[in-house]
C-alpha positions in Angstrom: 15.5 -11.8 -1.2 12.5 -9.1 -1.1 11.8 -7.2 1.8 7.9 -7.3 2.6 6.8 -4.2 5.7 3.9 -5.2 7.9 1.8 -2.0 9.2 -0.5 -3.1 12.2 -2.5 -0.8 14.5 -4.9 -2.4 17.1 -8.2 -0.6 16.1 -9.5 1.6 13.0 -8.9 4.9 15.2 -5.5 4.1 14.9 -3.1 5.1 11.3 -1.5 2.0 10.8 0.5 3.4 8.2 2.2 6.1 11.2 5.4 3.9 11.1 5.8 3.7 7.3 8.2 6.4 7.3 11.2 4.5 10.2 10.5 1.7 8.2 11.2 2.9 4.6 14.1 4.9 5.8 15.5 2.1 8.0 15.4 -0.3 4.2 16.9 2.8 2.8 20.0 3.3 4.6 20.7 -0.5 4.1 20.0 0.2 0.3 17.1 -2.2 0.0 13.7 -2.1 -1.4 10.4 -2.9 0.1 8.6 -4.9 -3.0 5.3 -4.5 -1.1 3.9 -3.0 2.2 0.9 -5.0 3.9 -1.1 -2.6 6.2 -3.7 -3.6 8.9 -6.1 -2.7 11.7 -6.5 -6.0 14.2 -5.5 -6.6 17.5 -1.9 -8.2 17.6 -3.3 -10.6 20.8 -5.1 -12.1 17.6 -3.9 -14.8 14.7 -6.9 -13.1 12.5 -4.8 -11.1 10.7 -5.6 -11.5 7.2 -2.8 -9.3 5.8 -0.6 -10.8 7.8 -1.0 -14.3 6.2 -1.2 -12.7 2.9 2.1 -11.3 3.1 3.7 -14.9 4.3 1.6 -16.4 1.8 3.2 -14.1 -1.1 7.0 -15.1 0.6 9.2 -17.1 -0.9 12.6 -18.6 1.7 14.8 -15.9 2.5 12.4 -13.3 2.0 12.5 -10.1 5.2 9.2 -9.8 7.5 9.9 -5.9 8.4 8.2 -4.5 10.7 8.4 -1.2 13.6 8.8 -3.2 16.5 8.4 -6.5 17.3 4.7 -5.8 19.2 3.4 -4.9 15.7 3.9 -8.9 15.0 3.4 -10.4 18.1 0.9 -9.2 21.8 -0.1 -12.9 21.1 -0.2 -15.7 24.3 2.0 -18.6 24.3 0.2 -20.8 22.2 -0.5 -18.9 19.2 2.7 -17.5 19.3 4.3 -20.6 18.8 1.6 -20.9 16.0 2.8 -18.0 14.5 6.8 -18.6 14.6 6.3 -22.2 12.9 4.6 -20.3 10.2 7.2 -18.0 10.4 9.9 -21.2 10.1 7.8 -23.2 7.5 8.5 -20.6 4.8 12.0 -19.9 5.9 10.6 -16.1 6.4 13.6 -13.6 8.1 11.5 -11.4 10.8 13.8 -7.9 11.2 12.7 -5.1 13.8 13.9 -1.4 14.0 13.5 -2.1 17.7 15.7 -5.4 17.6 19.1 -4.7 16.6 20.3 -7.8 16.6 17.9 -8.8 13.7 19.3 -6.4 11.2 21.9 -8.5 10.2 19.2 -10.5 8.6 18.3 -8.0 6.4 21.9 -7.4 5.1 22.1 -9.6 1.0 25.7 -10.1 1.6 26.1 -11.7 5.1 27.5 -14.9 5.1 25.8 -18.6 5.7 27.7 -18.7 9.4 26.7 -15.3 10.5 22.7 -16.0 9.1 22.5 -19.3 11.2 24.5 -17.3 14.1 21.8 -13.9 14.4 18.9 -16.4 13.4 19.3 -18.4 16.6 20.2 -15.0 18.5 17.1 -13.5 17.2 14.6 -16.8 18.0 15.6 -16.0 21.3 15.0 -12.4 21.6 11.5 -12.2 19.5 10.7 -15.3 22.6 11.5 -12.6 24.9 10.0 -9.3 23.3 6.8 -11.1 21.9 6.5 -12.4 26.1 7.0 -8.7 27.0 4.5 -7.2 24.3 2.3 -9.7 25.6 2.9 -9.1 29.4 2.2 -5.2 28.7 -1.2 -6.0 27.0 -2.7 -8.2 29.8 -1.7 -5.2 31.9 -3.1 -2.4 30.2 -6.1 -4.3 29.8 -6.3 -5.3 33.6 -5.7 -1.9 34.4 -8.5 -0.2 31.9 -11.1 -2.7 33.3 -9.9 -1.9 37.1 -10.5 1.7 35.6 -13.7 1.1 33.9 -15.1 -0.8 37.0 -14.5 2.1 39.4 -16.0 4.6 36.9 -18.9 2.3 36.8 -19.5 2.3 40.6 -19.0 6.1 40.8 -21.4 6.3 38.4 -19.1 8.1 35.4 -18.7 5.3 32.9 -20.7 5.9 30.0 -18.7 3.5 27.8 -17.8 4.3 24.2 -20.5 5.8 21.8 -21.4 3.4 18.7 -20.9 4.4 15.4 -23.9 4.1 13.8 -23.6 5.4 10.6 -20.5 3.3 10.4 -22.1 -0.4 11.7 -25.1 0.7 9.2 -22.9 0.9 6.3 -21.0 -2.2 7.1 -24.3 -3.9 7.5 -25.5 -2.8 4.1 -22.4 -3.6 2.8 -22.4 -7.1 4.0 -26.0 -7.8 3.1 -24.9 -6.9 -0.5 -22.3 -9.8 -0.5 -19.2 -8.1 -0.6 -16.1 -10.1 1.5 -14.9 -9.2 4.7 -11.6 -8.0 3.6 -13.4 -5.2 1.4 -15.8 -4.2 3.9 -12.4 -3.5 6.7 -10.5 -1.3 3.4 -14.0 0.6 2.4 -14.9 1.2 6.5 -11.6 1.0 8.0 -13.0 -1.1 11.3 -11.1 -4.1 12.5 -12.0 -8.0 11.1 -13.5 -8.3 15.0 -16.3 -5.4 14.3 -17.0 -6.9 10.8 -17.3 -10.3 12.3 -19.7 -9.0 15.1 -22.0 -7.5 12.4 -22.5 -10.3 10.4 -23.3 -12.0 13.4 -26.0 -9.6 14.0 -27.0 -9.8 10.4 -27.3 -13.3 10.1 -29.3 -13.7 13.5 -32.0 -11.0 11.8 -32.0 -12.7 8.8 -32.2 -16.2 10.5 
């Protein structure tokens, strides 16, 4: 069994790495070893999450899915979340949260087959309810900022957020010299969503 931590923030503003230090104590006090962290700036309302699917990609059945709590996995909707868990299933993948108690049992080597199959059905059920509540609280704070943006915008005080132009000029350059996607987020630290937004823009020039 290898323990595999999944660092997610929502935007390159963000450390994704802020949690690193729960996490590694958390594997500590159960005298485990994380074989490899995966860290990443996307939204978690979105399946592109390349690190993510490199980390299940790299697991083997049995392996732990750690993460800080359970909305660093899952702000997804309904239907990709059940994308997401049958991925999850596929590759026999154990997902353990600091904020899920009932999951840590499934980071524990010497628990039993009985008491595996008996927190692995309790914890289907509670990710279903946390990953509906992580979801629940995006749509809300996203109703609420556009409610907020909108009356700014009538009182005439929304300016909007300022572009980073020395950073979209250097992913555009970057991405007009051929280098991947995946590179361009580590060298710039933006999101998949920015990079993917750019090359939109530089394929339209170019076109």
């Amino acid at each position: 069994m290898f323990v595999r931590a999944y660092l997610r923030a929502s935007t390159a503003e963000q450390d994704a790495s802020r949690a690193r230090e729960q996490v590694e104590a958390f594997a500590s006090e159960r005298g485990l070893t994380i074989a490899a962290t995966y860290t990443e700036n996307e939204s978690g309302a979105s399946l592109q999450r390349p690190e993510l699917f490199r980390l299940l990609a790299d697991s083997r059945p049995g392996d732990v899915l750690l993460i800080e709590q359970v909305d660093r996995l899952s702000r997804l909707n309904a239907e990709d979340w059940t994308k997401l868990k049958a991925e999850l299933a596929s590759r026999h993948v154990r997902v353990v949260a600091l904020d899920l108690p009932t999951s840590w049992a499934m980071a524990d080597p010497k628990a039993d087959e009985f008491t595996v199959r008996m927190f692995d059905a309790i914890n289907a059920m509670m990710l279903d309810m946390l990953a509906a509540i992580a979801r629940k609280d995006y749509e809300d704070r996203r109703r609420r900022q556009a409610q907020g943006q909108a009356k700014a915008k009538a009182e005439g005080r929304y300016k909007g957020r300022p572009v980073n132009t020395e950073r979209n000029d250097n992913i555009t350059s970057l991405l007009k010299a051929g280098m991947p996607w995946s590179k361009v987020q580590a060298i710039t630290g933006c999101s998949r969503g920015q990079v993917a937004k750019i090359a939109k823009e530089v394929a339209g020039a170019s076109g």
